[in-house]
Every structure is written in structure tokens, then in C-alpha cells.
C-alpha positions in Angstrom: -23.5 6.1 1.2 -20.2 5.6 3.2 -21.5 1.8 4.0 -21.7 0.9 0.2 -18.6 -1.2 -1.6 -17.2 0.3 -4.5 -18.9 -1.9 -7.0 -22.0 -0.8 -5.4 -21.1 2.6 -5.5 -20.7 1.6 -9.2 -23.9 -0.4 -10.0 -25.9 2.2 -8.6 -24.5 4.5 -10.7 -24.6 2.9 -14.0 -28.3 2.2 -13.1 -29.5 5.7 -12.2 -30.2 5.6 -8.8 -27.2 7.7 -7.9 -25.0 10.3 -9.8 -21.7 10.8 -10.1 -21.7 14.3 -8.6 -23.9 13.3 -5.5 -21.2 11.0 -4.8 -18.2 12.8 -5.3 -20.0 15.6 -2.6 -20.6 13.1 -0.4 -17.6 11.7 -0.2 -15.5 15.3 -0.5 -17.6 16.5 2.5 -16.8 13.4 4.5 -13.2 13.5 3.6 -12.8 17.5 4.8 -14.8 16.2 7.9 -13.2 13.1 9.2 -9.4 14.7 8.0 -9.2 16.6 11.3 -9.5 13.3 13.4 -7.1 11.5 11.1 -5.1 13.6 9.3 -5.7 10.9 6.5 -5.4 13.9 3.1 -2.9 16.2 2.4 -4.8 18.1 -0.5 -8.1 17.0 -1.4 -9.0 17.4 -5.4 -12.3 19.6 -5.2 -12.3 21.0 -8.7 -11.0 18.2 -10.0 -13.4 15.7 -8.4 -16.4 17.9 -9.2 -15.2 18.0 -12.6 -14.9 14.6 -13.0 -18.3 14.0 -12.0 -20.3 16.5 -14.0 -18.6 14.8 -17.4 -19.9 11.2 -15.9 -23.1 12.1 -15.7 -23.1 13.3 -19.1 -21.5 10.7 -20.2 -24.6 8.5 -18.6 -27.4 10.9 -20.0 -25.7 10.5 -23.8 -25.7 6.3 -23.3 -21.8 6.6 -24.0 -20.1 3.5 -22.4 -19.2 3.7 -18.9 -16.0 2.5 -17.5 -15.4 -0.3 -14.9 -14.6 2.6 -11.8 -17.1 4.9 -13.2 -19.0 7.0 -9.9 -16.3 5.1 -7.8 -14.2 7.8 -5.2 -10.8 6.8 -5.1 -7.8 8.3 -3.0 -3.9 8.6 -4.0 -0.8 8.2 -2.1 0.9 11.3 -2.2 3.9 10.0 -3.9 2.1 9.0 -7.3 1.6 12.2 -10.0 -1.4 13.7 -10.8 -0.9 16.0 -13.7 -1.4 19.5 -12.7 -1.7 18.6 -9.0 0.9 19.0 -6.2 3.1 15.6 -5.6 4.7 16.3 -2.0 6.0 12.7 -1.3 5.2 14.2 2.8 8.7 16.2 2.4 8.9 19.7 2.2 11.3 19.1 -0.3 8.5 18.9 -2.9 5.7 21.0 -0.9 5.0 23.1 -4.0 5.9 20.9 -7.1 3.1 20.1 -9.6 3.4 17.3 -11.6 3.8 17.4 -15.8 2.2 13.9 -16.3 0.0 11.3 -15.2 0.9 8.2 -13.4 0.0 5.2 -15.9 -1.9 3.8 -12.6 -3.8 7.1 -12.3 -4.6 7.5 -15.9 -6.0 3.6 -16.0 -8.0 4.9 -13.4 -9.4 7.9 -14.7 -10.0 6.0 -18.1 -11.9 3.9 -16.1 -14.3 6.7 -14.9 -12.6 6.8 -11.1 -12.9 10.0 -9.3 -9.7 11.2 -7.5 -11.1 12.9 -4.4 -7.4 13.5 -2.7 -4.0 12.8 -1.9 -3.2 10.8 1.1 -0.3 11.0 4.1 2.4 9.0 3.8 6.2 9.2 5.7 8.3 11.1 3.7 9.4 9.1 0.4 7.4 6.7 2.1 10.0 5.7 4.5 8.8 4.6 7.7 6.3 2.2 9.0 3.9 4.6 10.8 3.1 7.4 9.1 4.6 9.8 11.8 7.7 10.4 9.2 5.6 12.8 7.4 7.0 16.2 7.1 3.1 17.9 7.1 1.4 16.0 9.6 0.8 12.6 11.6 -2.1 9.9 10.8 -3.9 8.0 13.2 -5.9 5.3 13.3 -9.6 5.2 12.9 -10.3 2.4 15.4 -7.9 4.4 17.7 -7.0 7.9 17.1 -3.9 7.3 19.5 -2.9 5.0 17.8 -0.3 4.7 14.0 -2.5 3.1 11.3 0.7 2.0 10.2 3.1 3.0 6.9 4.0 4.5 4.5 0.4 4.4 3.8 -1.2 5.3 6.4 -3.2 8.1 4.8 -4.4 5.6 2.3 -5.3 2.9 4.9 -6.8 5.3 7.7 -8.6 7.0 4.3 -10.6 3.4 3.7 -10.8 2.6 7.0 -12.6 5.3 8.1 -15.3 5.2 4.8 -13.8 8.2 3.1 -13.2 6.8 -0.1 -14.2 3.0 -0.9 -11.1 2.4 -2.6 -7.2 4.0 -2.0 -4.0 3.4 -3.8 -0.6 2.9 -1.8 2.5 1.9 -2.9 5.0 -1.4 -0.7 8.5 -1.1 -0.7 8.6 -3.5 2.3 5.2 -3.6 3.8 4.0 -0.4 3.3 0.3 -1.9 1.7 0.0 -4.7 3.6 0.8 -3.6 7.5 -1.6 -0.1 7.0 -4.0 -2.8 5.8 -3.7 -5.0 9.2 -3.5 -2.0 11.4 -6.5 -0.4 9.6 -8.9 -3.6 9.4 -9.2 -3.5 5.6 -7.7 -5.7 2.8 -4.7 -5.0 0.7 -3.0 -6.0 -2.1 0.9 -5.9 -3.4 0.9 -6.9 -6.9 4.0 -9.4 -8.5 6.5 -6.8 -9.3 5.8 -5.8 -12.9 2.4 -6.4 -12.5 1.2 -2.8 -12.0 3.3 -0.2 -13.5 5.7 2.3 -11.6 5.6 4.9 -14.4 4.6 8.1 -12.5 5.7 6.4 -9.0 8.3 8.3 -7.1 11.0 6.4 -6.0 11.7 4.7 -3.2 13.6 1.4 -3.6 13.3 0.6 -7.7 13.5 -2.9 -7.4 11.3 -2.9 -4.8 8.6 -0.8 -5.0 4.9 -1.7 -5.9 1.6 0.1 -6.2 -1.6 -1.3 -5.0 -5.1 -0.8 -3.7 -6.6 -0.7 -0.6 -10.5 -1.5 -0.4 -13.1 -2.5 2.3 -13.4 -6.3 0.9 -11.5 -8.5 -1.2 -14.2 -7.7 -4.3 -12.9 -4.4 -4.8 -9.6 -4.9 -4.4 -9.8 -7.5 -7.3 -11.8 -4.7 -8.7 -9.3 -2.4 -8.4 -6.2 -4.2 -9.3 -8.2 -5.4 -12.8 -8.1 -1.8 -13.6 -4.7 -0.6 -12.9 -2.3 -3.8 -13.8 -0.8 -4.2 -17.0 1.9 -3.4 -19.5 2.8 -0.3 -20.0 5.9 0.7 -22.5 6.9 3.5 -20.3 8.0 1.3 -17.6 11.0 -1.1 -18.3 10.1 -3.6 -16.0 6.5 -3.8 -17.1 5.2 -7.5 -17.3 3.9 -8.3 -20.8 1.9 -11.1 -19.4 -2.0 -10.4 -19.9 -4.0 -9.3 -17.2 -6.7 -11.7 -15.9 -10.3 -10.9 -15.3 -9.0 -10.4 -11.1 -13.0 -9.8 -10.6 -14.6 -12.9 -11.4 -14.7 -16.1 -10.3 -13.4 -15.3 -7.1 -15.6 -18.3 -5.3 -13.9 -21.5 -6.1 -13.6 -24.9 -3.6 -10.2 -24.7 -1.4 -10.6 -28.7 -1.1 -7.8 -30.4 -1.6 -5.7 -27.3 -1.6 -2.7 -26.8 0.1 -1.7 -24.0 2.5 2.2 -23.9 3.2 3.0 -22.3 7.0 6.8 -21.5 7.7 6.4 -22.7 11.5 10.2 -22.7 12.3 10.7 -18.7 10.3 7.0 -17.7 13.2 8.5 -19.4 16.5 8.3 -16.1 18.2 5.1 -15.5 17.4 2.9 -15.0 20.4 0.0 -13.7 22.1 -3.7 -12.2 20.1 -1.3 -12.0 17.1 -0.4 -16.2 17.3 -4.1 -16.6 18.6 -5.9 -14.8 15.4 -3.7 -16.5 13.1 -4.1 -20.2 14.4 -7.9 -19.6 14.5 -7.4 -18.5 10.6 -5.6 -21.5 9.7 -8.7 -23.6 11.6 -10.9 -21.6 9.0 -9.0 -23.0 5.7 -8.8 -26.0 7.3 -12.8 -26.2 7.7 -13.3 -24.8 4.0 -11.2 -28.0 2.9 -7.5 -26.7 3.1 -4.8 -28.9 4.1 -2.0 -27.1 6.4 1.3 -28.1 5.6 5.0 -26.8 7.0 7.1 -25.3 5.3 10.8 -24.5 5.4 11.5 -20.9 4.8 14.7 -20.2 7.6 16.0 -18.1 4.9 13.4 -15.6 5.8 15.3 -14.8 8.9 17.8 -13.0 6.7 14.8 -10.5 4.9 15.5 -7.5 7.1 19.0 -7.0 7.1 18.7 -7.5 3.3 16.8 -5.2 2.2 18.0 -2.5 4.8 20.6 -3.0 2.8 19.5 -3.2 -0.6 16.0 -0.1 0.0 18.5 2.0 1.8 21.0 1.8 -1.3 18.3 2.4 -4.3 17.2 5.0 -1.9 20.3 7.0 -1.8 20.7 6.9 -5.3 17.1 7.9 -6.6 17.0 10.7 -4.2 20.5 12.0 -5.4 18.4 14.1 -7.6 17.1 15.9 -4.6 19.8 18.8 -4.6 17.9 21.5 -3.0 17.7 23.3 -6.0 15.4 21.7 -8.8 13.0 20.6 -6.6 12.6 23.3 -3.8 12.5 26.9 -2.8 16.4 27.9 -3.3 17.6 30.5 -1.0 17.2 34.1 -1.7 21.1 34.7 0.6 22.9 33.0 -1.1 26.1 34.5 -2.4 27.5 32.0 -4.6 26.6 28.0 -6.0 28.4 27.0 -3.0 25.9 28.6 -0.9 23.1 28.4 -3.2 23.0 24.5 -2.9 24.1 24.4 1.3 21.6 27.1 2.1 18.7 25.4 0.0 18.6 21.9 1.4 18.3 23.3 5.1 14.9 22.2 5.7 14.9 19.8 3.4 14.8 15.9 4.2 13.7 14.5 7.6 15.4 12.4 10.3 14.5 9.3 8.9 15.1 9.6 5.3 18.8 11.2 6.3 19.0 8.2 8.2 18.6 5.9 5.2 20.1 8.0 2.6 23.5 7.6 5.0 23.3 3.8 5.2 22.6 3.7 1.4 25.9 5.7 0.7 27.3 3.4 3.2 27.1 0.5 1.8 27.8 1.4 -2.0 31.3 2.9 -1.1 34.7 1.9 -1.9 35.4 -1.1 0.6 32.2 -1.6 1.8 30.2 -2.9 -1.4 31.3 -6.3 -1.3 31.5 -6.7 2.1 27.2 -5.5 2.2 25.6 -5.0 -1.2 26.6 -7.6 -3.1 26.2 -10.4 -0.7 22.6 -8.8 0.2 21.9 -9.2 -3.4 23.1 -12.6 -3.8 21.3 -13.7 -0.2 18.0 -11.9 -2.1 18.4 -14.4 -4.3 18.6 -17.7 -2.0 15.4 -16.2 -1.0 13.8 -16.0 -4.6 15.1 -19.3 -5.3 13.7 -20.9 -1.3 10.4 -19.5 -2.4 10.0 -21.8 -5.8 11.0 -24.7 -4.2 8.4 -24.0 -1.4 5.5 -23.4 -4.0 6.8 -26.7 -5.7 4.8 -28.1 -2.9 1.5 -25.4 -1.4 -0.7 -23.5 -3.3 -0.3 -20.6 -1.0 2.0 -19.4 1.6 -0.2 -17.9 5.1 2.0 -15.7 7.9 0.8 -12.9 10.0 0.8 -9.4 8.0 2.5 -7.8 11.4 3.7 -9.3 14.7 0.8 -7.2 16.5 -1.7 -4.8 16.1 -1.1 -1.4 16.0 0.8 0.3 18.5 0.2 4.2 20.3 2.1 6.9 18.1 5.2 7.7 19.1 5.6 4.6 21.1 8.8 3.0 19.0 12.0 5.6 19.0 14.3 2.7 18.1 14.9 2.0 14.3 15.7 -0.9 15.1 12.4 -1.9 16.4 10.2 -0.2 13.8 12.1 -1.7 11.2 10.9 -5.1 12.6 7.3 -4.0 12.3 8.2 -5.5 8.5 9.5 -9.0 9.4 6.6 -11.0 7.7 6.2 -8.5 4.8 9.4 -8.2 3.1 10.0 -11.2 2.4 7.6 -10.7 -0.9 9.1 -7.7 -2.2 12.7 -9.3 -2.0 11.4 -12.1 -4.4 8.3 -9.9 -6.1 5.7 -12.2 -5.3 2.1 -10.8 -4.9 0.7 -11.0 -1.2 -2.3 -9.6 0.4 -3.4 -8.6 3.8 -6.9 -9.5 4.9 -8.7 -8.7 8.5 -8.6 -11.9 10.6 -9.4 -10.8 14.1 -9.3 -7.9 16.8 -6.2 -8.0 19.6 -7.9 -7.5 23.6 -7.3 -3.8 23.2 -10.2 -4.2 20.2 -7.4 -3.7 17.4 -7.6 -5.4 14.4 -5.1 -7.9 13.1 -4.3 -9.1 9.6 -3.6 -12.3 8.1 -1.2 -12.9 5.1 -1.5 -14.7 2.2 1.8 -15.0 -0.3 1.6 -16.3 -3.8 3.6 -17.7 -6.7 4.8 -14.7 -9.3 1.9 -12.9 -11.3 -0.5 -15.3 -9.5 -2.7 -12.7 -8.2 -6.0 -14.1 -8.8 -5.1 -17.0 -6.7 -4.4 -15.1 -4.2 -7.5 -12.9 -4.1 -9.6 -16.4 -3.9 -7.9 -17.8 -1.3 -8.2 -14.2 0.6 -12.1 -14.1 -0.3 -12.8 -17.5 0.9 -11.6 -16.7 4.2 -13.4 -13.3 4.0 -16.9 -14.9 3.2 -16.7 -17.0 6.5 -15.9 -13.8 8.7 -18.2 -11.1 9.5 -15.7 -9.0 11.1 -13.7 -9.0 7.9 -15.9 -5.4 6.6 -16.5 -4.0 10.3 -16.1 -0.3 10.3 -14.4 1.9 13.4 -17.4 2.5 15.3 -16.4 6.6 15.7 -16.9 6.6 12.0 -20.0 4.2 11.6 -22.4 7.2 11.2 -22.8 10.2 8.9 -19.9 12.9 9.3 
């Protein structure tokens, strides 16, 4: 059952041949069994799941209508609510808050008929682009358990990757979708901003953050995105644009299409990383693509703007985060001075400190000028760079990642980890929708991804483009061979 795609998951369903509950146990026992190897779940959703299930197959027996997700497992970064379940964001600030309400992605979902089977690892307030940030556990990756499957959602990616759920939800602040999804060998998507709601979404960076789904193949993903995207009144920046069918038509002819490739912004690029994405670019050429280059120099500005711009949104949607409200508070303490010192010991991690400083930074007296405001206004350039460019190409290809992934624990400099988002960013800075699809495997057998940006709330262009390329590339739905076999 692990082999199957979500929409077949689905179809055999709807048809008989499988219920609801069988799946949901299957996919439950494989989750408890692989976790150990990958540390993938924080909680998994038993009662819930099983629940879930049972009310499917009545649903089924009755001839009531069936949704698009119904039988279909589906796992949730931790950061998202579940109403009556345990949000933890991976801090220990939150280890034992339940959420009051739903997520609107997670009730679109559910509507749907999707099972929730668990909640997935991610570095605290998803901050971090490893997964190792996590204040419960680390993640590793299923084609190498020494290895990061990337982050913040790693749990999510390592979940799919490994077959314990079809489909996963993660949110990208910076990359966070995308660079699990190249590390992990499996396709996903960041929405436009606007496109999927954030009602129910913890915050990271407001203006930045996006949920999306991870999947085994470009289908579901479409699949997947279909379901969750849309207005929603509860979310101010909502797009009131209607949703198109993402599912169908996803074959069309790339002739006379045209690819735009920043050459000058990937100079550095080098070894299986430059290798993988030339021979991708040979692919769209052979499916009728033209290859054009593109200026995008401004690029080279992405990641000192937004570790400006994330860090600041950051420090001021986790002001909230007293030690008080939303933890245990201390039993000695003798007054509120105490009370609130005592309570956030043990509270945020090294690397959300880290940000939360820099944020505070550059908002203060004297400084705001001198960094915020001229991040926002080179934010901008970008936004503006990236019309003009899409005056010109259909679709913008780069590298998900500079490599594959790397051992856990290899990168102590910020510095360097940060630049683990150099190719990503740039889409969340202007909210255009980008996906990550397999296009290779480094020496080492790792697999790499290749990018694909598009113009704002053109999603469905994007998912053709990326199943094009998929159709020609076996490789593309490979799974880790330690977890190609019943477990």
C-alpha cells in the first residue's frame, strides 16, 4: 500500500477495493515503525485517524458523496492547529498547548475526507534549515539516516519520502518546502502568497510565510494544493482570486515555450548540483522549450534581505511568547518579576534567540533606517526585477539548493546554513509560487532538486512545467531503498 499515490489511494477507495480504516492502520503502523529511524512525527493522531476512518466508510456504505482526499493519509507540520490536538511548533515553549480551532488548511482538508495520521518535526518556529533546531528531537533523511532531510520541514519531507503518508503539509518562510523537498527526493510546492490561507499557521515571518504540500509526484501535489487554496475571510491577506482546477490538464506541449535561467545570479554553481541542473535544462529543451538568460543580479541581495526582514516579523510575532501564557510558569516564584524570569528558563532555543536578537536589532531606535527600511525597499527592486523578467519567459528554472544534503551536524556556522536558502528566497521576498521537483542523484546517491519559479497565482503553470519534466524521468518517484519494503 505504501507504493500507491495518493489519488490511488483515493480511487481505490471510492471504488471499494480498499477502506478507509485498512488504510489509516496501515499507514499508522508504518508511521510508529519507520519514526524510530527518522524521527519524522512528534505525535501521531491514533484516535483521531481511526475515527476519521470509521465515519468514511460509512459515509461510502450510505452512497453520501465523497470528498476529493477521501481514504487519503495526510501528515501536518507541527506548527499548523489541529483543534483539540497538541501544537508544539518543536519548542518546549508550547509542549503541552492544545489548540481551540482548526487551521482553515486543515479543515479544507478534513472536508475533503483527508485523514490526519500525525504531526511532523520541524526546527523550532520553523527556524532553521535542517531540522536539528527542534527542541524534541532531530530528523534524518531516509536515503541517508546520517544525513539532515533539510528544514523547517523536515518531518514533513522525511514523512513522504520514506512512504509514511502519500501526502504532507509544510509551511516556507524562505525555503522551508522546497529544500526538504530536494533533499528528500519528492516534489514540493510554495503557493503565491495569499494563495493558501495562514489562518491557523503559527507565525514565523507574516509576510513571508506559506503553507504547502509535499507529495511523491507532481499529481498529487496539484491534488493537494486544489484542496487547500482559496479565500478564506479569516485571513486578511487571503486572495479572492478563484481557484483553478490545479489537477487537470496538467499535460500540455512546452513547444515554443520559454524557460528564463539567471546565468550571471548561478556563476558559482558547480559540481553534481551544476551537472543535474544542465542535464534538466537539456530535458525542456528536448520537450520543445527554448532556454533563454535572464537578468536577475538583484537576487544576490535575497539573503541579507530577508535575514533582515524574517528576523524582524519574527521578533515581533513571538513577543507574545512571555513564559507565562503559553508554558508551565514556575512554581518559585516569589513575585511577577520572578514569575516571568523564572518561567522562560527553558524556553526558546539557540537559534530562535539568535533571530529574535537580530529582529530587535534592527527595529530599534537608530538602526531601522539604516536596515529595515532599506531591506524593504531592496524587497521591492526584487518584486519589480521579477515582472520585468516574466515580461519575457514563461517560467524561471534554478537549483532548489546548491547541493544535496549534507551529514547532521556538519554546518555550525549561521552563516553558512543560512546560505542553504540562496535559490529559494528569492520567491518568498516577491510571493511568487515555486516548486521543487527530483532531477538527479549527487555521487554520494543523494538526490537533487530542480526549481521552477512562476508569475503571481500562476500555480497551475507551474505544476505543468514541473510534470512535464517529471513524465520524462523515472527517477523522479524513486523511493529510499531502506524503506522500499513493508515496515
Amino acid at each position: 500500500m505504501y507504493q500507491h499515490s495518493a489519488r490511488t489511494l483515493h480511487h481505490l477507495f471510492v471504488e471499494g477495493s480498499l477502506s478507509a480504516t485498512a488504510i489509516a492502520e496501515y499507514f499508522l503502523k508504518r508511521a510508529k515503525n519507520c519514526n524510530s529511524a527518522t524521527g519524522s512525527f512528534l505525535s501521531l493522531l491514533e484516535e483521531r485517524a481511526m475515527k476519521k476512518a470509521f465515519l468514511l466508510d460509512e459515509k461510502r456504505k450510505k452512497g453520501e458523496p465523497l470528498g476529493k482526499l477521501a481514504g487519503v493519509p495526510v501528515a501536518i507540520k507541527d506548527n499548523m492547529h489541529i483543534k483539540g490536538e497538541i501544537t508544539t511548533c518543536g519548542s518546549s515553549f508550547l509542549e503541552n498547548y492544545k489548540a481551540l480551532f482548526d487551521a482553515t488548511a486543515i479543515k479544507r482538508l478534513e472536508d475533503e475526507g483527508a485523514i490526519l495520521i500525525g504531526k511532523t518535526n520541524l526546527d523550532e518556529f520553523a527556524m532553521g534549515s535542517a531540522t536539528e533546531f527542534s527542541a524534541f528531537q532531530k530528523t534524518s533523511n531516509p536515503w541517508d539516516l546520517t544525513c539532515t532531510p533539510g528544514g523547517s520541514s523536515g518531518g514533513s519531507s522525511a514523512c513522504v519520502a520514506s512512504r509514511c503518508a502519500p501526502l504532507a503539509l509544510g509551511s516556507d518562510t524562505g525555503g522551508s518546502i522546497r529544500q526538504p523537498a530536494a533533499f528528500t527526493g519528492i516534489v514540493g510546492l510554495k503557493p503565491s502568497y495569499g494563495r493558501v490561507s495562514r489562518y491557523g499557521l503559527v507565525a514565523f515571518g507574516s509576510s513571508l510565510d506559506q503553507i504547502g504540500p509535499f507529495g511523491a509526484n507532481v499529481a498529487d501535489v496539484a491534488l493537494a494544493t486544489e484542496v487547500i487554496a482559496g479565500y478564506c475571510s479569516r485571513d486578511s491577506t487571503s486572495s479572492k482570486h478563484s481557484v483553478e482546477e490545479y489537477s487537470q490538464n496538467l499535460s500540455i506541449s512546452l513547444s515554443g515555450k520559454k524557460i528564463g535561467v539567471p546565468y550571471h545570479f548561478l556563476e558559482s554553481l558547480a559540481g553534481d548540483m551544476k551537472n543535474a541542473f544542465e542535464e534538466a535544462l537539456a530535458v525542456y529543451e528536448s520537450l520543445g522549450a527554448t532556454i533563454i538568460d535572464v537578468n536577475l543580479d538583484e537576487l544576490r541581495y535575497s539573503i541579507p534581505t530577508y535575514y533582515i526582514i524574517a528576523p524582524a516579523e519574527a521578533a515581533t510575532n513571538l513577543a507574545r511568547f512571555d513564559g507565562v501564557q503559553f508554558t508551565k510558569r514556575s512554581a518559585k516564584a516569589k513575585d511577577i518579576e520572578e514569575l516571568y524570569s523564572l518561567s522562560k528558563e527553558g524556553g526558546f532555543g539557540p537559534e530562535v534567540k539568535q533571530r529574535i536578537l537580530l529582529g530587535t536589532f534592527v527595529l530599534s531606535s537608530g538602526f531601522q533606517d539604516a536596515y529595515y527600511k532599506k531591506a524593504l525597499r531592496i524587497r521591492e527592486l526584487i518584486v519589480q526585477k521579477f515582472t520585468q523578467v516574466f515580461g519575457v519567459c514563461d517560467i524561471i528554472a534554478m537549483p532548489t539548493s546548491p547541493s544535496g544534503a549534507f551529514p547532521l551536524g556538519s554546518i555550525s556556522d549561521p552563516i553558512k546554513l543560512y546560505f542553504q536558502d540562496l535559490y529559494t528566497i528569492s520567491s518568498n521576498l516577491a510571493g511568487l509560487p515555486a516548486i521543487s521537483i527530483p532531477c538527479g542523484f549527487s555521487k554520494k546517491g543523494m538526490p537533487l532538486g530542480l526549481q521552477l519559479i512562476g508569475p503571481f497565482l500562476q500555480e497551475k503553470r507551474v505544476l505543468q512545467f514541473a510534470h512535464q519534466f517529471e513524465m520524462t524521468r523515472p527517477e523522479c518517484t524513486l523511493i529510499p531503498p531502506e524503506f522500499d519494503k513493508e515496515i
